[in-house]
Each structure stands twice: as C-alpha cells, then as structure tokens.
C-alpha positions in Angstrom: 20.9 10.9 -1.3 18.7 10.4 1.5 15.8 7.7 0.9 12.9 6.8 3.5 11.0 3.7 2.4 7.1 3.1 3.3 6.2 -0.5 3.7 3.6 -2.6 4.3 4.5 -4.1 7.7 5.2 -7.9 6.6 7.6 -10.4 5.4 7.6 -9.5 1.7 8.4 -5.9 2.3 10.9 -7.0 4.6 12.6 -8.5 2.3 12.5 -6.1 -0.3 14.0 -3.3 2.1 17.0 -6.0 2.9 18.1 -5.6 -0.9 17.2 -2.1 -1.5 19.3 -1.1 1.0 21.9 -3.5 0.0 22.3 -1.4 -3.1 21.2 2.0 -2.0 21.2 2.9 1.7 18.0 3.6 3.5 17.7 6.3 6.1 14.1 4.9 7.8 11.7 2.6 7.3 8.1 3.5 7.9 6.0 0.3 8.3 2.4 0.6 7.6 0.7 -1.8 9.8 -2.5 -3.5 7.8 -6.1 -2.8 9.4 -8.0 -6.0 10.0 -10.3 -6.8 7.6 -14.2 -6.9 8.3 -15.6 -10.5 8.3 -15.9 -11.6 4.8 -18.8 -13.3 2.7 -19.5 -17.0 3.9 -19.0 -18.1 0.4 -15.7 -16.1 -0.7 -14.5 -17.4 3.1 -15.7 -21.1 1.8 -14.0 -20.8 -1.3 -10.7 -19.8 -0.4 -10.5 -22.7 2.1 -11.4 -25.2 -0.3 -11.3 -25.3 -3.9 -9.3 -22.1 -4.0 -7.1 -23.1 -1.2 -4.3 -23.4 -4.4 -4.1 -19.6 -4.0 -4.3 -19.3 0.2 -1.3 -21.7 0.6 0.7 -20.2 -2.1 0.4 -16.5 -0.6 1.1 -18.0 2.8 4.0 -19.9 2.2 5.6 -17.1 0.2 5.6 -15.0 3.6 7.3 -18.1 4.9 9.7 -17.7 3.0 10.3 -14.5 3.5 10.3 -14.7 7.1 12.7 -17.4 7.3 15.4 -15.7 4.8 14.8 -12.4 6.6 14.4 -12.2 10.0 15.5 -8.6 10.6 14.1 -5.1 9.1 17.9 -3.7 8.1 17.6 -0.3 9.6 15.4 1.5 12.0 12.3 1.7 11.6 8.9 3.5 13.1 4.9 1.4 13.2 2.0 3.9 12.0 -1.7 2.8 11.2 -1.6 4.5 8.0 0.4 5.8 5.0 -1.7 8.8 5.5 -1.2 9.3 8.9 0.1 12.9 10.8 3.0 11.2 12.7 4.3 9.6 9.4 4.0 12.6 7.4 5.3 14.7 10.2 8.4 12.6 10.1 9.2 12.9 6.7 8.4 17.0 6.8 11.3 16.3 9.3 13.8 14.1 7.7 13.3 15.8 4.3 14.1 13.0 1.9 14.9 13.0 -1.4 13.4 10.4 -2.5 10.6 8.1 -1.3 9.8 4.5 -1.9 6.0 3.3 -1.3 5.7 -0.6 -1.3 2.5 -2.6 0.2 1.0 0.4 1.5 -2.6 1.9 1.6 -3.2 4.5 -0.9 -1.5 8.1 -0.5 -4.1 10.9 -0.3 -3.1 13.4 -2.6 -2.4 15.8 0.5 -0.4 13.5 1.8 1.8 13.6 -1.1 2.1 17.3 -1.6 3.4 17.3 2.5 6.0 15.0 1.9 7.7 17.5 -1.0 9.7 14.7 -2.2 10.1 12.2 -5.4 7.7 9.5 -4.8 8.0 6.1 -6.1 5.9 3.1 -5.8 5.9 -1.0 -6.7 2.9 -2.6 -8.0 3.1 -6.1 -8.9 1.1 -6.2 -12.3 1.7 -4.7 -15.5 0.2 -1.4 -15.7 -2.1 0.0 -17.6 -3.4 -3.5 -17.9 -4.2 -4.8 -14.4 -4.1 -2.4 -11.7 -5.8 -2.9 -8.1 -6.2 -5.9 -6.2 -5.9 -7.5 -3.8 -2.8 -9.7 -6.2 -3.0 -8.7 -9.7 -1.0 -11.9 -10.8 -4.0 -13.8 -9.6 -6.5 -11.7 -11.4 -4.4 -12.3 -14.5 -5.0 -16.0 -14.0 -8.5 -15.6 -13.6 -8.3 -13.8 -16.8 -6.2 -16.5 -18.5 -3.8 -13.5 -20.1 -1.3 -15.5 -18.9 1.3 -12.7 -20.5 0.4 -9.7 -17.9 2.2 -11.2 -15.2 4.8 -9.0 -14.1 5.6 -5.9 -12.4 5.5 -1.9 -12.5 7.7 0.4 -11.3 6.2 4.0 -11.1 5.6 7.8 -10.0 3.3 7.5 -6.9 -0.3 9.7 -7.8 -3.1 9.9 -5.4 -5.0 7.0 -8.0 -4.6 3.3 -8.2 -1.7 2.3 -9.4 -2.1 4.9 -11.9 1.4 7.2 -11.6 3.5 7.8 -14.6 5.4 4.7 -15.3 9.4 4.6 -14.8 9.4 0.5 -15.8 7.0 -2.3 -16.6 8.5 -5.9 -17.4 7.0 -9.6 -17.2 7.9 -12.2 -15.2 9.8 -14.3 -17.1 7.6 -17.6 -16.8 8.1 -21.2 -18.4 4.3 -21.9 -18.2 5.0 -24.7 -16.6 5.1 -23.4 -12.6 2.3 -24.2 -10.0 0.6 -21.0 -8.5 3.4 -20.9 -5.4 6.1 -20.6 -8.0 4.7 -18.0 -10.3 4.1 -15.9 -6.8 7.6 -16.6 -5.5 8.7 -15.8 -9.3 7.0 -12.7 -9.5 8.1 -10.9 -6.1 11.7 -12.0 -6.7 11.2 -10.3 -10.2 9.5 -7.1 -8.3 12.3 -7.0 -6.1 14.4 -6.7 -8.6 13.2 -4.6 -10.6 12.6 -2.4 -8.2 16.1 -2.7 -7.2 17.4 -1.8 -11.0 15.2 1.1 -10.8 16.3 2.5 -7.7 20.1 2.6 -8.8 19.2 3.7 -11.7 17.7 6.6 -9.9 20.4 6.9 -7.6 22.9 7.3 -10.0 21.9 10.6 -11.5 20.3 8.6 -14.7 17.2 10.0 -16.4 14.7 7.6 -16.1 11.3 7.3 -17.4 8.3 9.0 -16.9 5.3 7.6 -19.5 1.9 8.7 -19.0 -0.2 5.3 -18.8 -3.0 6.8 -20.7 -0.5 7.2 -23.7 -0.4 3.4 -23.5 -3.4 2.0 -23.0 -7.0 2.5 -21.2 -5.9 -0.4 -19.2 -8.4 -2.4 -16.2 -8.9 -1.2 -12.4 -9.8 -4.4 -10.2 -11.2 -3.9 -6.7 -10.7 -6.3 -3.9 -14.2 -6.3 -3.6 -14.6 -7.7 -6.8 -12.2 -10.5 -6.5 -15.0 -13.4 -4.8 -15.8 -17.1 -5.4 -16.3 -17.0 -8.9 -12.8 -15.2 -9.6 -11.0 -17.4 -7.1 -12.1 -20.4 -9.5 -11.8 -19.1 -12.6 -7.8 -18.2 -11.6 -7.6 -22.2 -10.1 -9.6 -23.5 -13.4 -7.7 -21.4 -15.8 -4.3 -22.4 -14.3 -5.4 -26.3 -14.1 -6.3 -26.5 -17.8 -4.9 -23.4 -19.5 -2.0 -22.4 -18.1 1.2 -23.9 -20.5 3.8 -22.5 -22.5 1.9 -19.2 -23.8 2.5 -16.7 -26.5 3.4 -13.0 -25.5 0.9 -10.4 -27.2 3.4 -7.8 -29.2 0.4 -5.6 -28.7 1.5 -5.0 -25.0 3.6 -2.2 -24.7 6.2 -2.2 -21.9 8.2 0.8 -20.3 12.2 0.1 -20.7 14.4 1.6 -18.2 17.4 1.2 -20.5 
C-alpha cells in the first residue's frame, strides 16, 4: 500500500511521521510550510505574553520536545506553500497513492480533493462534533471548562472544518491533576497514537468506521479569530480553579475503532 502523508512543516508533525512510518511505511512526505500571520490585536498580543503566557510556553516547549526527540523527517520529503497548491497536487496525480494522511495542514479545497483520487484521512486534536476549529481545540475546551472534550479525532478528510465522517474519537486519558504543558504533551502523544492504531487498522485490510457527525451531535465550530484575550483567560482561570479530578458526561458519544 502506498501512503503519502501531508504535514504541517514543524516539530509535532515530525514526530508523528517518525511513528507512522514506524508501523506503516511512508512513500513521501509533503510538508506544508505555515504562512506568516498578519500582526495581531495589541491586546490578544498583550495577553498571551502575560497572564496567558501559561498557554504560550506550554505550546512552545512541546515543539521542544519534539525537536529534540526528532531531529530528522524519516523519509524524503518536498516544501509547498499550500495543501492546495498545483505542485503538491500534481505530485500526488503522479505518485497515485492509496491512501493519504492530512495532519497540521490548511484546509483541502474540495477540488483539491477530487484531484488527488485517493482515501483521505486527517487528525484533529479535539473531539469531534463537539469542538472543531482552532487554533488548539484542547485550549478552547479549557476555556469552556468541559474539561471531558479533550481528546482526539481521527477522520475522512471533507472540504469543511474538521467535519469528515469520523473513523475514531477518544479522550485523553487525564488525571485532572496536570498543568497546561502536560495535558498538551498528553494529548499529542494520545493523537499520535491514535492515529497510529488507526492507520494499521487501515492498513490491514480492517473495515473501519465511517459515522456521519451530524448523526452524533450538532457539535461547535471555533475560529481562530474568535480565540482573543477574553478566551485566553477564561482557559488560564478555568484551569487554575476548575480544573481537578472531573466526571465524564455519558452523553458524549465516541466513535470506537474496535
């Protein structure tokens, strides 16, 4: 089975493409290189540095982390400014996968999709149809204080937001006791993983799931416009004072691989 990954071009997707491929060989990675980002809103910029800095340092040093533990992408690879772009679909037209995995990546036009003529599946890291968007859906279920939707999706890639058919969905398994660097390093080690499981189940000729989110819930789209000062608070305040040993809602309904 030939399988072309499309990553975000960064440590945490670097790492995920050294254990996928441990499992399930890659043919090429297509790293999707981030566009800078226009010059933000004094007070979000304020915010992040100071009270929120909680949630600056914990994204930063789990790149660290990443960088340190893996230096190397694990096969070869090709740069393109965009998931969408001609050179990138051009080269899967050419290398005709049969499966491919989006990860960190802007999101697929829907022509895009119909070009590349192959299975596509994609990671988000929050529990769809309950959080979807960004930019970090576990932090937006701290600002929520539903301390229970952090986790991780596994799913068929549509041209919404994080809106494909689900394969998996599973929590992060969580003491409610971690500070915000630990849940973060928790729930991309969980994301890995799960992707991982899903992949080789996949691989090995298993029929996995395919659930329609609307036959689960209406579920909430967060945009990364959206997330400013007041968000970035409520997510520091809420896991300050809130966030201990929690409950988890049986009205949530996960998506089992088996």
């Amino acid at each position: 089975m030939k399988v072309i990954a499309l990553f975000g071009d960064d440590p945490v997707q670097r790492a995920l493409a050294d254990k996928l491929h441990r499992s399930v060989p890659l043919s090429h990675v297509a790293r999707i290189q981030r566009r800078a980002k226009g010059r933000r809103k004094l007070a979000r910029s304020l915010t992040s540095l100071t009270i929120a800095r909680g949630l600056r340092r914990a994204w930063s040093n789990l790149h660290r982390h990443y960088n340190d533990r893996f230096p190397h992408w694990p096969v070869e690879t090709s740069l393109h400014d965009s998931a969408n772009a001609e050179d990138l679909i051009e080269l899967i037209e050419a290398e005709q996968p049969d499966l491919v995995l989006v990860s960190g990546t802007g999101l697929l036009k829907r022509r895009t999709l119909e070009r590349f003529g192959a299975n596509v599946m994609n990671l988000h890291t929050g529990i769809s149809p309950y959080i979807k968007g960004g930019p970090n859906c576990t932090n937006w279920a701290l600002a929520l204080g539903e301390f229970d939707l952090i986790g991780n999706t596994v799913m068929w890639i549509d041209p919404g937001i994080d809106t494909g058919p689900i394969i998996t969905t599973e929590r992060t398994p969580l003491s409610g006791e971690e500070s915000i660097g630990e849940i973060h390093l928790k729930v991309m080690e969980h994301a890995h993983d799960l992707y991982r499981r899903a992949l080789e189940a996949y691989a090995a000729g298993k029929r996995v799931p395919s659930v329609p989110q609307a036959s689960i819930a209406e579920g909430r789209l967060f945009y990364t416009r959206d997330w400013n000062s007041a968000a970035m608070i409520r997510a520091i305040l809420n896991h300050r004072f809130r966030y201990r040993p929690f409950a988890l809602r049986p009205e949530i309904t996960l998506v089992s691989i088996g």
